[in-house]
C-alpha positions, 0 to 999 in steps of 0.5 A, a space after each residue: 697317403 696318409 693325413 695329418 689327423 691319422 698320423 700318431 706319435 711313436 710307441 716305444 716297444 718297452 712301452 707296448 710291453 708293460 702296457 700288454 703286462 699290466 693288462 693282458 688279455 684275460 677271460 672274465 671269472 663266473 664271479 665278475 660284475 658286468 662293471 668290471 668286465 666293461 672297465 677291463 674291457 676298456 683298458 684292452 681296447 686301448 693296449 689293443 688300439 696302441 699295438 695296432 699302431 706300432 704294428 703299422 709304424 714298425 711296418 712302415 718302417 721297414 717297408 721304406 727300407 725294403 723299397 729304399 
């Protein structure tokens, strides 16, 4: 079951896209500072956390209509 405090607002898929455009993965140049590397890293895991949740929405979604 899930709890209140795991439930998280919809992701729009238009959303999901330009977020995974703006900045996609991407492996770092000999001449990228450690800084930099860690604040791309950030923006990442963000996109990452955020496809991870439409994953479990859309799965949802369709697993109560599979079941309905």
């Amino acid at each position: 079951m899930v709890d209140d405090q795991d439930r998280f607002p919809h992701i729009p898929k238009d959303l999901i896209e330009a977020l995974d455009k703006r900045f996609p993965e991407r492996t770092p140049s000999l001449n990228t500072s450690l800084d930099e590397i860690r604040w791309k890293g950030g923006e990442r895991a963000v996109v990452r956390f955020l496809l991870e949740q439409y994953n479990r929405q859309n799965e949802t979604v369709i697993n109560k209509k599979v079941l309905s």
